[in-house]
C-alpha positions in Angstrom: -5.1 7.3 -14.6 -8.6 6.3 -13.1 -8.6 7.5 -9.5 -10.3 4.9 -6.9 -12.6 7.2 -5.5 -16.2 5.7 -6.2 -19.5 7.2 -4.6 -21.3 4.8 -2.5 -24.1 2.9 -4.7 -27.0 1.9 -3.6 -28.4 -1.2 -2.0 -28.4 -4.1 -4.7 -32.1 -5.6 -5.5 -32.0 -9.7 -6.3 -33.8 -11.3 -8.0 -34.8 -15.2 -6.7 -31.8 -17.7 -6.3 -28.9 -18.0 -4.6 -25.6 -16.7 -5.7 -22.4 -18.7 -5.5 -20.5 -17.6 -2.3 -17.0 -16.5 -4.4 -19.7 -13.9 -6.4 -20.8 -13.1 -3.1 -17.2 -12.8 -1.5 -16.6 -10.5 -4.9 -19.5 -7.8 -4.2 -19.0 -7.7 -0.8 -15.4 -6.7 -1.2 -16.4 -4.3 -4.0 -19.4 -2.7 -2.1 -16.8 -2.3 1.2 -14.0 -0.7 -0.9 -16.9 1.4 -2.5 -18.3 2.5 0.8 -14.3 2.9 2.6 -12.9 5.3 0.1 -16.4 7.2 0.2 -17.5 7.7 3.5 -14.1 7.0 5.6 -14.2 4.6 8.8 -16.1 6.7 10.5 -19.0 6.0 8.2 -17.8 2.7 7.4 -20.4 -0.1 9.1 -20.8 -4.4 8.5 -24.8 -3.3 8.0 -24.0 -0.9 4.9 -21.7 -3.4 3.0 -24.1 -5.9 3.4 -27.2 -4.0 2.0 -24.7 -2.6 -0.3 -23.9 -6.3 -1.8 -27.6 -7.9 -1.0 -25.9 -10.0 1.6 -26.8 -10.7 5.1 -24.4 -9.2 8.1 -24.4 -13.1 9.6 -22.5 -14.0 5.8 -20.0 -11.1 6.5 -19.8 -11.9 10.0 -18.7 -15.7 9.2 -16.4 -14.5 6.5 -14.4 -11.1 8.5 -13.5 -11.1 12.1 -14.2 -7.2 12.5 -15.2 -4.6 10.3 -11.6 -3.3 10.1 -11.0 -6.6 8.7 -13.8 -6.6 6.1 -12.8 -2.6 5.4 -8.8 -3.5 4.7 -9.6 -6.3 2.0 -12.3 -4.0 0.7 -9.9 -0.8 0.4 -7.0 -3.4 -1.4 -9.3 -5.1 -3.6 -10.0 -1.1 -5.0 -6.8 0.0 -5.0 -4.3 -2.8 -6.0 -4.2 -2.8 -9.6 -3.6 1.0 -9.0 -0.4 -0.5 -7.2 1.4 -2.9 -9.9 4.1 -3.4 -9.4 6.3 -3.2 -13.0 9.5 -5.0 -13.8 10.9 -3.4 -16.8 14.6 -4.4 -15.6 15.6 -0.8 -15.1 14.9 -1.1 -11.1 15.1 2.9 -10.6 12.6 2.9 -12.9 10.6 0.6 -11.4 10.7 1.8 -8.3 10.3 5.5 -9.0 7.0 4.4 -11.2 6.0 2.2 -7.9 6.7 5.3 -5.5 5.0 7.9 -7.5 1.7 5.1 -7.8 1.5 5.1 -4.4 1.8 9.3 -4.2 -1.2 9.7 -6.3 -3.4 7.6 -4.9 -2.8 8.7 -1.2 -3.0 12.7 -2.6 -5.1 12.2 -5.5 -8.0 10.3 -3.7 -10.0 9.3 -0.4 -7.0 6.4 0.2 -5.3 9.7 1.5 -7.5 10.0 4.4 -8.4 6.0 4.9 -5.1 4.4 5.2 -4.2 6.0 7.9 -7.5 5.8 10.0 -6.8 2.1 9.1 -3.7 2.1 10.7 -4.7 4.3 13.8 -7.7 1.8 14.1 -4.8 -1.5 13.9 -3.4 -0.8 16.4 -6.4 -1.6 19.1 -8.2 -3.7 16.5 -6.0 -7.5 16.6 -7.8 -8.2 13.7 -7.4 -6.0 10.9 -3.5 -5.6 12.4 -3.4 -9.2 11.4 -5.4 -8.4 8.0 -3.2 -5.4 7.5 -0.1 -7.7 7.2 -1.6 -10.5 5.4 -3.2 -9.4 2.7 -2.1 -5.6 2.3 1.4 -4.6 4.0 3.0 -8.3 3.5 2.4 -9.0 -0.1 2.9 -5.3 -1.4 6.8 -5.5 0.6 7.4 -9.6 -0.4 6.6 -8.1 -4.3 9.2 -4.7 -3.8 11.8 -7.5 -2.2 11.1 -9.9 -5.2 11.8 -6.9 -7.6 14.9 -5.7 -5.6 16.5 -9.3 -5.7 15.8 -9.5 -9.3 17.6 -6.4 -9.5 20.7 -7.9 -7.5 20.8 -11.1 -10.0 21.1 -8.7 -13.0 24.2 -6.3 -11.3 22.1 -3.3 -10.8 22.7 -3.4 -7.0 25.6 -4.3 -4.8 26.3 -7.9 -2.8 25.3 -8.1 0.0 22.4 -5.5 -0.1 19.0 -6.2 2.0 16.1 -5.7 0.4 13.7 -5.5 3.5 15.9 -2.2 5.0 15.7 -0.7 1.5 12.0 -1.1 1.4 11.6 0.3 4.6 13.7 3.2 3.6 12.0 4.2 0.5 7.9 3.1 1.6 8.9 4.0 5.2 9.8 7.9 4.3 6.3 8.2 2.2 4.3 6.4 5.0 6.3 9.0 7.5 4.9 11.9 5.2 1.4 10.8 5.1 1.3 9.9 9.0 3.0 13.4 10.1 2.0 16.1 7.0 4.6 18.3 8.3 6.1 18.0 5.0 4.4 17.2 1.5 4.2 14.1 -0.1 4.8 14.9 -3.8 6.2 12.8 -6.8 9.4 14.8 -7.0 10.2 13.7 -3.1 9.3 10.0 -4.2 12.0 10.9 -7.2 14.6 12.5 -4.7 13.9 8.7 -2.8 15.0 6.9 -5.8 18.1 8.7 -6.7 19.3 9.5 -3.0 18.8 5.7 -2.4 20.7 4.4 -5.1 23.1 7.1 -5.5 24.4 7.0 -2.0 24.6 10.1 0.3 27.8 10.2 1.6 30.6 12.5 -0.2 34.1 10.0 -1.0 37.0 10.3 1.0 39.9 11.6 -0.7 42.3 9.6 -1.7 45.3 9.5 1.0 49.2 10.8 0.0 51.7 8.0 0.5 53.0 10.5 3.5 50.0 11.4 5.5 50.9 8.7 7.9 54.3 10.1 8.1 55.6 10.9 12.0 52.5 9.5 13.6 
C-alpha cells in the first residue's frame, strides 16, 4: 500500500499562458494535500500552496473561504482513494477492509497527526466545520450507509437496523482512539469492531421452564 505521506515540492516554474482554472483547481489541491500531510497546520499557509501550484493567493482566496478550508479538500483529495470503499457483498468484509484503511493511514502516516489538528481547528473555524461535513465527513458516512443498506436488501442485517448509529459506532470508537490515545488504534481493535458489532454483545436469556411463573 502506497502511504500518503509526500515531502513538500518545490514552487512550480510556468512557462507563458494561462492554465485552465479546473488544472489550476487540480494543483492547488495537490500542492495543499502535499504541504498538509508534510508540514502539519501549524506549517500549513494560503502563501505556500500558492507558490507551491504557481497560483496567486487572490485565486485561492476566491476559490476557499479560509485556509482550513483549502487544507480539508487538500488532505481528502490525498487520501481518498486510500479510503474506497469496497462492496464485495460480504458486508463484514467490507467493513473490516474499510476500518483497517482507515487504521493505517491515521498510524501509518502524517493523516495521524493532521486530522485531528483539523478537527481541533473546526471547531472555531465556521468554515472548514462546514468543509469538514461537505466534502470529507458527509460523503465518507452517506457511502458506509449506502453499503450498510445494500447489506440489509441482501438479508445480511436485521429489519429495522439504522445505518447512521452503526456508523457512528464503528468510525465513532476509531475517531475516540485517535482523539484520546489512551488506548491504541490497531487493526485487530478495528477487527474486534466488526465482529462485536455484528455478533451482538449481550449473552441469551435462558429459555424459561413452563413453572417458573408458578406461585407468583
Amino acid at each position: 500500500m502506497t502511504h500518503p505521506s509526500p515531502p513538500a515540492q518545490p514552487p512550480v516554474r510556468r512557462g507563458r499562458g494561462r492554465r485552465p482554472a479546473d488544472q489550476v483547481r487540480r494543483e492547488v489541491l495537490r500542492a495543499a494535500g502535499e504541504l498538509l500531510l508534510a508540514e502539519g497546520m501549524a506549517g500549513f499557509t494560503v502563501e505556500k500552496v500558492a507558490a507551491l501550484a504557481g497560483a496567486s493567493r487572490v485565486t485561492l482566496y476566491k476559490w476557499w473561504p479560509s485556509k482550513g478550508a483549502l487544507a480539508l479538500e487538500g488532505y481528502f483529495g490525498v487520501v481518498g482513494p486510500v479510503l474506497a470503499f469496497a462492496d464485495t457483498g460480504d458486508i463484514a468484509a467490507d467493513l473490516t477492509a474499510q476500518l483497517k484503511a482507515f487504521v493505517r493511514l491515521m498510524r501509518d502516516t502524517r493523516a495521524g497527526i493532521v486530522v485531528p489538528q483539523l478537527i481541533g481547528q473546526a471547531q472555531t473555524d465556521p468554515d472548514l466545520a462546514a468543509v469538514y461535513r461537505e466534502r470529507y465527513s458527509g460523503p465518507r458516512r452517506a457511502l458506509a450507509v449506502r453499503a450498510l443498506e445494500r447489506a440489509g436488501q441482501r438479508g445480511q442485517l436485521r429489519e429495522g437496523l439504522d445505518p447512521e448509529v452503526v456508523v457512528d459506532q464503528l468510525w465513532g470508537a476509531c475517531y475516540h482512539r485517535l482523539l484520546v490515545p489512551d488506548r491504541p488504534l490497531t487493526e485487530e481493535f478495528a477487527e474486534a469492531l466488526v465482529v462485536n458489532l455484528l455478533g451482538g454483545i449481550g449473552r441469551p436469556a435462558p429459555p424459561r421452564c413452563p413453572g417458573d411463573d408458578a406461585g407468583r
